[in-house]
Every structure is written in structure tokens, then in C-alpha cells.
N, C-alpha and C positions, 0 to 999 in steps of 0.2 A: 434518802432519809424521809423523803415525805410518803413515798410508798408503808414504809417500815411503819410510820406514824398514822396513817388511815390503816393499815392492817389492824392493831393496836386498835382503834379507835369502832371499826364495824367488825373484828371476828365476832362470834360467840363463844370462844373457847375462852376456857379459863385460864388465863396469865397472875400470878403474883405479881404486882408494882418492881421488885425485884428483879425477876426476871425479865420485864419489859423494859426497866433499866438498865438492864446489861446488852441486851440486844442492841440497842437504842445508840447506848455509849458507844460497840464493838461498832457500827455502822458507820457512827457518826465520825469518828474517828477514822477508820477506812477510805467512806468517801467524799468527807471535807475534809480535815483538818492535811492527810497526808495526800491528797491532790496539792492544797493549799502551798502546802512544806516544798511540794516537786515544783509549782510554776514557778517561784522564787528562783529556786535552786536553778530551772531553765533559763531565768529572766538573768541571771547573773556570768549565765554563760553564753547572751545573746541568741539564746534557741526560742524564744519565745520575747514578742516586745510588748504583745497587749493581754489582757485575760481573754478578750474575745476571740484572740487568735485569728485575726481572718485571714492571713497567707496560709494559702492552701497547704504550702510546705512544711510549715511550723505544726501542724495536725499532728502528722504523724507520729513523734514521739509522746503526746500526750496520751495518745487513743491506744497505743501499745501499752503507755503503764496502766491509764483505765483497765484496762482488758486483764491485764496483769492482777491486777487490785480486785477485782469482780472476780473471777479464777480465784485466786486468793480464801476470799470473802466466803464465796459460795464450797469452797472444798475444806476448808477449815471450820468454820461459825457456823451458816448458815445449814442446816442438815434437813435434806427432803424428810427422814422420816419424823422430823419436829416440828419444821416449817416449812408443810409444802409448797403454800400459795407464796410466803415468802421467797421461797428457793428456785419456786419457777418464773417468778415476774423478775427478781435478779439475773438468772439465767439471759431472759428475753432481755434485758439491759446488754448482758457479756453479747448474746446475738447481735443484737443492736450497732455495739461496737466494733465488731467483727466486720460487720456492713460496711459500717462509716468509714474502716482503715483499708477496707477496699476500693469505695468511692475515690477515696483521698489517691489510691494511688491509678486508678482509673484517670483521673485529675477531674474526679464533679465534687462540688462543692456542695454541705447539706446543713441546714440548719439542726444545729446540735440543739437549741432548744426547743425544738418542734419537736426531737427525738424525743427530751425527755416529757414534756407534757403529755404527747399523746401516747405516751407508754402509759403515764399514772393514771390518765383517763379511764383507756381500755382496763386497765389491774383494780382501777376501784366500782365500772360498773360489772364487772365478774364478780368483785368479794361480793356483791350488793346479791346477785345474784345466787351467789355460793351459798353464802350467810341465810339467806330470805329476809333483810337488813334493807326497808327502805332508807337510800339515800339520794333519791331523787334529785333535790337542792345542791345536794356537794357534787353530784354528776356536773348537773346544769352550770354550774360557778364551773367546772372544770374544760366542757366547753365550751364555755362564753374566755377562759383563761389561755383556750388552745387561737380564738379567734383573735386574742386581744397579743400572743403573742407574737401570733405571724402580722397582724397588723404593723410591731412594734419593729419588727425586724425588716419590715420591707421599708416601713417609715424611716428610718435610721441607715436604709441604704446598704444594710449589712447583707442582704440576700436579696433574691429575684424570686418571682413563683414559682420557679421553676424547684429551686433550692428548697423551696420552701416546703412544697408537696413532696420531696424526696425525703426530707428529714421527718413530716409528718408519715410518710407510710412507713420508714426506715420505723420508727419507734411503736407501730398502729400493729401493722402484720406480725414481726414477731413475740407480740404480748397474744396477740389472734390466736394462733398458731400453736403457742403453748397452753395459752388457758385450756384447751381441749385436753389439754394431761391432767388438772387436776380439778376441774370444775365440774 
């Protein structure tokens, strides 16, 4: 959602409010509200006890329906020839996840939200890039936001550094990796 919302915010193409409302809603709904709807649904059937999931066990079915929902998302809505920088930072999401439900069954553990900050990093100093759009400041806040969450996550005991750097390259490389298709 927050990719979708700095796309929005530094393209230079021209969107109607409309149309960036619909995108926005189709997103937001994809992937919060019907994650949201699925951990419940987990939580009720003991597959899942916390949000943050940290039994490495309990990963698994979540990162399938992600993957599921991103797939989804990206073959339905989301259309390269409309929105390509959208359709390729999503993609590098669905890559991302691919990773993760490998790790998981590897049994390494990564932090999922290192995955996603340093995705949104890498996707907005591309658009910046893409665009010729300084955003300098919202770069900078985004890694001062990547430092403050691996900070938050080692402080809380929910990861090691190790975990940590895996979920940051997990979300770092495949935004890398793709931006080279449409930048």
C-alpha cells in the first residue's frame, strides 16, 4: 500500500483522483483488509497465535496465501502495460515471498519487515530516479526507517542479525534486480 501511495505521489504521469482511487481501494483491500480477514480465520483455527508469527512453522501458510494474493493482484489489476513500475515492484514483493517460503522451509528465519522496508526503499529511490523527481528527504526518512526497524526488531528480541540482514537483502536484491526491466 505504501509503494502504491509514493508511486501516486512522485510519478509524473497523469492519473485522475479516480483512477488513483481505485487502484488504491483494489490494493488496499488485497493486501490488508483480506490478509487481515485470513490471520483471524488462522487464529480461530490455532494456525497462527500471534500477528508477528514468530514460530517458524506457522510462516508457512501465510506466505503461500501472500504469494497467492500478489499472483492474484499482479495478473488481474495490476497490468505491466499501465503500471509498470507498479507491476514490477509488486512482482519483486511476489519474488520476495517466494524467498521467504523457501527460507521457512530451509528452517532460516527472516525478518518480514526488513523485507518490506527495504523493498519500499530500493522502489522509491528508482521512481526518484525514473521520474528525475527529487525526493531526497523521503529517501533519507526511509533509511533512517530501515535502521529504526532492524533496531526495533533486535531490541524486542524477535530476530538476531543474522535474520535481520537476510530479510533486508531478501526485500533489497529483488527490487535491484527488477528495477533494471523498467527503469
Amino acid at each position: 500500500m505504501f509503494g502504491t501511495i509514493c508511486y501516486f505521489l512522485i510519478s509524473t504521469f497523469y492519473y485522475t483522483n479516480q483512477q488513483k482511487y481505485i487502484v488504491l481501494l483494489q490494493i488496499g483491500v488485497v493486501t490488508i483488509l483480506i490478509p487481515i480477514a485470513f490471520f483471524y480465520f488462522l487464529r480461530s483455527f490455532n494456525k497462527a497465535d500471534d500477528v508477528m508469527i514468530p514460530d517458524l512453522s506457522e510462516r508457512k501458510i501465510p506466505l503461500i496465501f501472500q504469494g497467492m494474493i500478489l499472483y492474484l493482484l499482479l495478473s488481474n489489476t495490476i497490468k505491466e502495460s499501465i503500471l509498470p513500475e507498479l507491476y514490477f515492484y509488486l512482482l519483486g514483493g511476489l519474488i520476495s515471498t517466494f524467498i521467504l517460503l523457501i527460507l521457512v522451509f530451509l528452517k532460516i528465519k527472516a525478518s518480514i519487515h526488513l523485507v518490506g522496508i527495504s523493498a519500499l526503499t530500493v522502489f522509491v529511490g528508482a521512481l526518484s530516479l525514473h521520474f528525475e523527481v527529487n525526493v531526497i528527504y523521503g529517501f533519507a526518512v526511509l533509511v533512517l526507517l530501515n535502521g529504526l526497524v532492524a533496531t526495533s526488531r533486535l531490541e524486542l528480541k524477535a530476530h538476531t542479525y543474522k535474520e535481520i540482514l537476510f530479510g533486508f537483502f531478501t526485500g533489497l536484491l529483488p527490487q535491484l534486480a527488477l528495477t533494471y526491466l523498467w527503469l
